[in-house]
C-alpha positions in Angstrom: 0.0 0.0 0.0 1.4 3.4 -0.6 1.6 6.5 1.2 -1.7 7.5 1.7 -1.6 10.7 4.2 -1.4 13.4 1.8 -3.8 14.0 -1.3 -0.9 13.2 -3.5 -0.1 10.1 -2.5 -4.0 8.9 -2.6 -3.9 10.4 -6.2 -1.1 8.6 -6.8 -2.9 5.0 -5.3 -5.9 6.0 -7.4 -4.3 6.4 -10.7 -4.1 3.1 -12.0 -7.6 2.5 -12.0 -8.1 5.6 -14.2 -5.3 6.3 -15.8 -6.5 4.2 -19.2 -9.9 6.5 -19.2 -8.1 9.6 -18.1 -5.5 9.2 -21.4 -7.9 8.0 -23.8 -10.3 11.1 -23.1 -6.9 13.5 -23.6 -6.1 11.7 -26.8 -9.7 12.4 -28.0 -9.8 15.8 -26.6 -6.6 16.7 -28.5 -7.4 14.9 -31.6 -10.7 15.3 -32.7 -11.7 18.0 -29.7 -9.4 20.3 -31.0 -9.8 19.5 -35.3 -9.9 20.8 -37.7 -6.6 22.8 -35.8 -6.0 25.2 -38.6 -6.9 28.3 -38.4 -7.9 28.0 -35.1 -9.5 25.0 -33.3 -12.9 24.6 -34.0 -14.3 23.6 -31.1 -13.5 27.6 -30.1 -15.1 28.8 -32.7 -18.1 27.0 -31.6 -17.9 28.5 -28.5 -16.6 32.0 -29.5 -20.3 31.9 -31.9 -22.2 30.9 -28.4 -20.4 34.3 -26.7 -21.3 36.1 -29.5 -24.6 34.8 -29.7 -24.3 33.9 -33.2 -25.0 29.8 -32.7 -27.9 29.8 -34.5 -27.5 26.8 -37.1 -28.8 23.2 -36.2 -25.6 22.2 -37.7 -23.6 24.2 -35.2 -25.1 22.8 -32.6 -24.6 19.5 -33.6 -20.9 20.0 -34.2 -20.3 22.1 -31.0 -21.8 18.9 -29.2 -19.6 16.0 -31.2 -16.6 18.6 -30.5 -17.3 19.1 -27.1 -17.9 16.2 -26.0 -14.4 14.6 -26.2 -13.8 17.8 -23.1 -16.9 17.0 -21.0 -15.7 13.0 -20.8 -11.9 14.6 -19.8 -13.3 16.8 -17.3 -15.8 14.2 -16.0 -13.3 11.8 -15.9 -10.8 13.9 -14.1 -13.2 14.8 -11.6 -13.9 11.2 -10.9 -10.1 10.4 -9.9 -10.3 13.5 -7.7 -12.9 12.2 -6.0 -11.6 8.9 -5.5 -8.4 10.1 -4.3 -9.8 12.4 -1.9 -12.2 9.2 -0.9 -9.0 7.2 -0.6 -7.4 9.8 1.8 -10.6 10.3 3.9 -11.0 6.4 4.2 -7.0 6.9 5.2 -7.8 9.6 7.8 -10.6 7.8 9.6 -8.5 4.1 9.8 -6.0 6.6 11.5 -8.3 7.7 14.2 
């Protein structure tokens, strides 16, 4: 068992069981999150046409949400091995007491 008394070492505990989801939604978000990458990536221009209110196309939409969607599974997948490696140093902290 690691070192499990600082959030670091519970992230570090944690991160094989999501390291394989955690990369695979990177790749994805860096791949076809961010193309077509020339001139700029299109995913921002998606959301620059949301800011400037200009999302108006069905089409849009629909590529804003197969662009996206690549991010949402990175963050939502990032924020599940945060919470399992604060869980792990909870669970830690309360054997300790």
């Amino acid at each position: 068992m690691l070192n499990t008394t600082s959030l670091r070492g519970a992230l570090t505990e944690a991160w094989p069981d999501h390291k394989g989801r955690l990369q695979a939604a990177l790749l994805a978000s860096l791949t076809l999150g961010l193309a077509p990458y020339y001139p700029h990536a299109h995913v921002w221009k998606q959301l620059m046409n949301i800011a400037h209110g200009t999302l108006t196309e069905p089409i849009d939409m629909f590529d804003l949400a197969l662009h996206g969607a690549p991010w949402v599974a990175l963050f939502f997948f990032l924020g599940l091995f945060l919470r399992d490696g604060a869980g792990r140093l909870g669970a830690h902290r309360l054997q300790q007491q």
